[in-house]
LOPAKE-113764 format. One record per residue (C-alpha): residue number from 1; residue in one letter; x negated, y negated, z. Coordinates in steps of 0.25 Angstrom, whole numbers. Each point is the difference from the previous one (the first is absolute). Layout:
N
+------+-------+-------+-------+-------+
! roke ! fivex !    px !    py !    pz !
+------+-------+-------+-------+-------+
!  NUM !     A !     X !     Y !     Z !
...
+------+-------+-------+-------+-------+
//
This chain:
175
+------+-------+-------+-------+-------+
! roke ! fivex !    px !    py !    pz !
+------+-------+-------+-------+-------+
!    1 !     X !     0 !     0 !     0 !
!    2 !     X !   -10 !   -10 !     3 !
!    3 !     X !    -8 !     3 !   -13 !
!    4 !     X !    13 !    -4 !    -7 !
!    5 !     X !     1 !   -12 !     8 !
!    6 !     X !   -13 !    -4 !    -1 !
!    7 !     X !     2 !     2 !   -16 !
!    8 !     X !    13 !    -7 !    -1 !
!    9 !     X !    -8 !   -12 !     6 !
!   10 !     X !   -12 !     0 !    -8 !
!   11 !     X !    11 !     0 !   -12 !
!   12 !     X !     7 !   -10 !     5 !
!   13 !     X !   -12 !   -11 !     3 !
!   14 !     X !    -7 !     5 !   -13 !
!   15 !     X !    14 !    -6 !    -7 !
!   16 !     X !     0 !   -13 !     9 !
!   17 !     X !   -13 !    -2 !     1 !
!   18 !     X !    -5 !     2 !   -14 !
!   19 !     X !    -8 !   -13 !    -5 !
!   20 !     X !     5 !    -6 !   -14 !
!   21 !     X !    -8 !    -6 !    -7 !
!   22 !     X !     8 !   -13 !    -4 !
!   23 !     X !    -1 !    -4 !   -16 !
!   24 !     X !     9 !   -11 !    -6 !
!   25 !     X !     5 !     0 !   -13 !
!   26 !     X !     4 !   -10 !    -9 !
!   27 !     X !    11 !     2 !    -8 !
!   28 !     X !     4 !    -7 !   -14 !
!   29 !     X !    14 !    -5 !     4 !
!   30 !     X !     9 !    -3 !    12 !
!   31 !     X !     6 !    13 !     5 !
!   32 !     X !     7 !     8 !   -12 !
!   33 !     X !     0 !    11 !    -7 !
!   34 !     X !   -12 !    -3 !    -7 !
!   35 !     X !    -6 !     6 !    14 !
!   36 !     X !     8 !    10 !     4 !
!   37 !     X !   -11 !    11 !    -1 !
!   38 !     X !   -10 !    -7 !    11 !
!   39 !     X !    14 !    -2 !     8 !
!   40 !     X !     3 !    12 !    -1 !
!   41 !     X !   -14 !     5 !     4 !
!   42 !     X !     0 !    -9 !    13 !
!   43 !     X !    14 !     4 !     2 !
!   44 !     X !     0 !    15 !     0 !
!   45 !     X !   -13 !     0 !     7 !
!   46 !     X !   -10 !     3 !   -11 !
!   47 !     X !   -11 !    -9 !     3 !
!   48 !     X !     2 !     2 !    16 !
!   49 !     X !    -1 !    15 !    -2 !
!   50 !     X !   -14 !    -3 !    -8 !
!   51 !     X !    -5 !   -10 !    11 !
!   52 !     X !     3 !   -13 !    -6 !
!   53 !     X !    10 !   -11 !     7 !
!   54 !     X !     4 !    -8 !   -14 !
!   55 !     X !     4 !   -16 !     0 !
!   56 !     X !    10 !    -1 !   -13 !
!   57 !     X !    -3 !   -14 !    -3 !
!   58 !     X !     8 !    -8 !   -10 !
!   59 !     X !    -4 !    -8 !    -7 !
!   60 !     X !     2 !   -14 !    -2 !
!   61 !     X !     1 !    -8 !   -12 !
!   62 !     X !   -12 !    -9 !     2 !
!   63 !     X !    -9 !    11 !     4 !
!   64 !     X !   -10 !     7 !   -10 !
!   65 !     X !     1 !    14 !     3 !
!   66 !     X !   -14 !     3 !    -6 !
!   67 !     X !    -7 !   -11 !     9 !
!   68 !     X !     6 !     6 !    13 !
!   69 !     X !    -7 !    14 !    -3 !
!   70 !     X !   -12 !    -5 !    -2 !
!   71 !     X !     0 !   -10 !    12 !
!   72 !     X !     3 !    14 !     9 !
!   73 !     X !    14 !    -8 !     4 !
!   74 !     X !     6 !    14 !    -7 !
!   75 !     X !    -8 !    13 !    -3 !
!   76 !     X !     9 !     5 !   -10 !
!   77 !     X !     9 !    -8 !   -10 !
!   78 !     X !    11 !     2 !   -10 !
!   79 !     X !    -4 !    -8 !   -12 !
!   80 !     X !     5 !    -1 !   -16 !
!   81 !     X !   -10 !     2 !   -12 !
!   82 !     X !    -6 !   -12 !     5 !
!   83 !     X !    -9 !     8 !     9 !
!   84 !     X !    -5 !     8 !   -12 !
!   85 !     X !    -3 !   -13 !    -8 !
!   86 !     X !    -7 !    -5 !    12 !
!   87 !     X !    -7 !    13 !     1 !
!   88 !     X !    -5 !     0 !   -13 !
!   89 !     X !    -1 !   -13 !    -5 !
!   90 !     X !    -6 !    -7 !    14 !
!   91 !     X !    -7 !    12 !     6 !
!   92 !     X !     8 !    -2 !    12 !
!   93 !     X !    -2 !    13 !    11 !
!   94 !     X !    14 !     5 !    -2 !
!   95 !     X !     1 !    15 !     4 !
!   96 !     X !    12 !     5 !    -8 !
!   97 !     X !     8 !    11 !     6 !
!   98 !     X !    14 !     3 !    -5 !
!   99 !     X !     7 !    -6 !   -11 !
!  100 !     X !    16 !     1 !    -2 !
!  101 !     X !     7 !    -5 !   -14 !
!  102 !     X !    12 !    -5 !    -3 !
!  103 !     X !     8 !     2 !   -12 !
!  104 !     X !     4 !   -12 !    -8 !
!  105 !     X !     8 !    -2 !   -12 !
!  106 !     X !    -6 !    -7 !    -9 !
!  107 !     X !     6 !    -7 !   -14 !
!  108 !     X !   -11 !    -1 !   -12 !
!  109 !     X !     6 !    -8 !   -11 !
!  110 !     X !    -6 !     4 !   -14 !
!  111 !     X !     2 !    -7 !   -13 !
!  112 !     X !    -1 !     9 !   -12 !
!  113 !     X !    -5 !    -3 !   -14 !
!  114 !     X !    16 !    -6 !    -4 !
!  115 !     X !    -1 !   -11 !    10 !
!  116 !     X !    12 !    10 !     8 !
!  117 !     X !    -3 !    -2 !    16 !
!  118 !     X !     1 !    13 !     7 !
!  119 !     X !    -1 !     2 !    16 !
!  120 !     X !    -3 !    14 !     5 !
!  121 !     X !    -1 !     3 !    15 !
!  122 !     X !    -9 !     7 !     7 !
!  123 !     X !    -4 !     5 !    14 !
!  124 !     X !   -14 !    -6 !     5 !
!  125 !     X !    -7 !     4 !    14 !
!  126 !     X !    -5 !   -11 !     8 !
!  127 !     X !   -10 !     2 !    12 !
!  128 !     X !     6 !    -8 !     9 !
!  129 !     X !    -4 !     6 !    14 !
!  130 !     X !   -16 !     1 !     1 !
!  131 !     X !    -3 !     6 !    13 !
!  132 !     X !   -13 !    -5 !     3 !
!  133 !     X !   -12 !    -3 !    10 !
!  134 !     X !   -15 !    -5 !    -1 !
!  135 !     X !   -11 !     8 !    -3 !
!  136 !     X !    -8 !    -3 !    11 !
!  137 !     X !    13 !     4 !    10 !
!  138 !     X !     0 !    12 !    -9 !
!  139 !     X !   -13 !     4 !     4 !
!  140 !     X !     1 !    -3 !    14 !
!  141 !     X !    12 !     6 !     2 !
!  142 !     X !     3 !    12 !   -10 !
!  143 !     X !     8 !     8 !    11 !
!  144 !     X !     7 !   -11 !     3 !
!  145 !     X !     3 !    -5 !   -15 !
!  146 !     X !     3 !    17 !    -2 !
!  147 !     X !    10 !     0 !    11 !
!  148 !     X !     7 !   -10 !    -5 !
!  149 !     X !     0 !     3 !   -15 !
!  150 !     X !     7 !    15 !     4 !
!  151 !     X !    10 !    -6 !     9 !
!  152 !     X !     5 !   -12 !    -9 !
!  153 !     X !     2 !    12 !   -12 !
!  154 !     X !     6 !     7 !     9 !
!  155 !     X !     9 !   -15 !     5 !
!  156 !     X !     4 !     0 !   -17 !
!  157 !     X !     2 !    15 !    -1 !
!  158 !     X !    11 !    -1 !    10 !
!  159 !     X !     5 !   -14 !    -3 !
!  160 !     X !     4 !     4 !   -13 !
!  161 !     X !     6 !    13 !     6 !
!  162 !     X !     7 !    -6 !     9 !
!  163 !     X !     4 !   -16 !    -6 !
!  164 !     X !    11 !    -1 !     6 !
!  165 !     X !    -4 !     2 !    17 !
!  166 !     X !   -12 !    -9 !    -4 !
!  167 !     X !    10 !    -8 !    -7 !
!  168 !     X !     6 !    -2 !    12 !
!  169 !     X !   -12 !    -1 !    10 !
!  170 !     X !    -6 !   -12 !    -9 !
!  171 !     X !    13 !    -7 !     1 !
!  172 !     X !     2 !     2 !    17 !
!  173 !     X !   -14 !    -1 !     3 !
!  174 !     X !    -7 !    -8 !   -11 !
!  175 !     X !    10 !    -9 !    -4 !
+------+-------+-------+-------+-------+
//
């Protein structure tokens, strides 16, 4: 009996007494849809169950997401392409993690050899939620940066399974 007391002890202060490691993420947008996978995540325990204590931050009109990874004011953002440009064309340390598309339609108007306009549509994907981070914080904290990358897939995984309860949860507790 004792050793199951002593166990159930040890369990239950091992739950309470776990140490987080606190991250922030800034996100593209006030709280939408648009985030539902990282709600989701923080919501359903993802992050917590891989040591990690996630501050959603939205993000305010004025504020360059970009600049408040690189300052450190957030580890992980959620950008557009913009962060691949800024990759690429300025050399800026951006560490990408996941990308998501969405499906656009898209109307291309063609004019043929008669002078006749003609206006076809067609679906487009736009990468519009860039997870990402800095390389250094990358390389300083890869098992944080893995932990958090397997628990936001798992966030977007349910999120879509479930749209309407995260639906819901962003309207009671995000809204």
């Amino acid at each position: 009996m004792l050793k199951i007391l002593s166990f159930f002890l040890l369990s239950i202060s091992f739950l309470f007494g776990q140490n987080l490691t606190t991250i922030t993420l800034q996100l593209a947008h006030q709280y939408q849809f648009q985030s539902a996978g990282y709600i989701a995540a923080k919501e359903k325990g993802f992050y917590k169950a891989r040591g990690l204590d996630v501050d959603l931050k939205e993000n305010d009109s004025n504020m360059s997401i970009e600049e408040e990874v690189l300052s450190g004011d957030a580890q992980f953002g959620v950008g557009d392409d913009t962060v691949i440009s800024q990759r690429i064309a300025e050399q800026k340390p951006f560490f990408l993690l996941l990308a998501l598309c969405q499906e656009k339609s898209v109307n291309i108007q063609k004019i043929n050899n008669n002078s006749q306009e003609s206006t076809k549509s067609t679906k487009k994907n736009i990468y519009n939620n860039i997870l990402f981070t800095t390389e250094d914080f990358f390389n300083n904290n890869t098992q944080t940066v893995d932990a958090f990358y397997k628990a936001t897939v798992l966030g977007w995984n349910y999120a879509f399974k479930h749209i309407d309860e995260i639906v819901e949860i962003i309207e009671k507790k995000y809204n």
